[in-house]
C-alpha positions as CSV (number, residue, x, y, z in Angstrom):
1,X,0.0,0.0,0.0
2,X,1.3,3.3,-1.2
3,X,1.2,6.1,1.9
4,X,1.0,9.9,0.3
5,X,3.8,11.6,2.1
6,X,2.3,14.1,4.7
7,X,3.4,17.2,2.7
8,X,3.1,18.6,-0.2
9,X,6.3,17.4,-2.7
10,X,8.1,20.4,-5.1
11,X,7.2,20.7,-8.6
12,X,10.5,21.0,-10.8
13,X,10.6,24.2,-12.1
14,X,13.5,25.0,-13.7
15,X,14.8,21.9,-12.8
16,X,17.3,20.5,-16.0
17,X,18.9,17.7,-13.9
18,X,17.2,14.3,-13.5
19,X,19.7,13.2,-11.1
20,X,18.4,16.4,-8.7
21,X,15.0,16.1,-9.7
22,X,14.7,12.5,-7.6
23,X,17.4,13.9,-5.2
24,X,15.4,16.4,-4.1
25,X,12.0,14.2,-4.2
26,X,10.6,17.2,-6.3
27,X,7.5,15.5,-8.5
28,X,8.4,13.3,-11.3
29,X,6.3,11.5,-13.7
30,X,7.8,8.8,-15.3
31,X,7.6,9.1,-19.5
32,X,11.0,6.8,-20.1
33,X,8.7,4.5,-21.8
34,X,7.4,7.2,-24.1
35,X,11.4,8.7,-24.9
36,X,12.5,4.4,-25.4
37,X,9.6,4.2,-28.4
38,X,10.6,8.1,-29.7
39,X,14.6,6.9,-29.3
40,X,14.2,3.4,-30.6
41,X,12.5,4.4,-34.2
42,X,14.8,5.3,-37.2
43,X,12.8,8.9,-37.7
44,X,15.0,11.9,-36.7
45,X,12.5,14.4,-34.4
46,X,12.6,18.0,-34.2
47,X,11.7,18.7,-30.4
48,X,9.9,22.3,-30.8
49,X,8.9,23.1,-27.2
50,X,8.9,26.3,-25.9
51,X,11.2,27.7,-23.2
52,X,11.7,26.0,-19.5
53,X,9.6,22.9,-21.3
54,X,11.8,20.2,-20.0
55,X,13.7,19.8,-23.5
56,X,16.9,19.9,-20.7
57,X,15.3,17.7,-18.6
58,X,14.2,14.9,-21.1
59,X,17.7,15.0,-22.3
60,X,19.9,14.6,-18.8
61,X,17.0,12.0,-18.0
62,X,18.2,9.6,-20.9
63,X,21.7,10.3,-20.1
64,X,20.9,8.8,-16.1
């Protein structure tokens, strides 16, 4: 049984560093199946997102 910790957890804003990001128990939700299938397929992707979008974030993810 999962417990909800008895306060609130951060959100990650600004946050560019996956390794800080679960450090710091700020709030992550877990898309590493979503990058594997984007990764895995021969099709270059442009990633157009617009500023403080987690482009950074996605990227140092992969890396961990």
């Amino acid at each position: 049984m999962n417990q909800q910790p008895s306060f609130p957890r951060k959100m990650p804003i600004g946050i560019q560093s996956f390794e800080k990001l679960r450090r710091e128990n700020y709030v992550y939700i877990d898309k590493t199946e979503i990058m594997y299938r984007l990764v895995s397929t021969s099709n270059p992707y442009f990633l157009s997102r617009p500023r403080r979008f987690g482009k950074s974030l996605m990227l140092s993810t992969m890396e961990a």
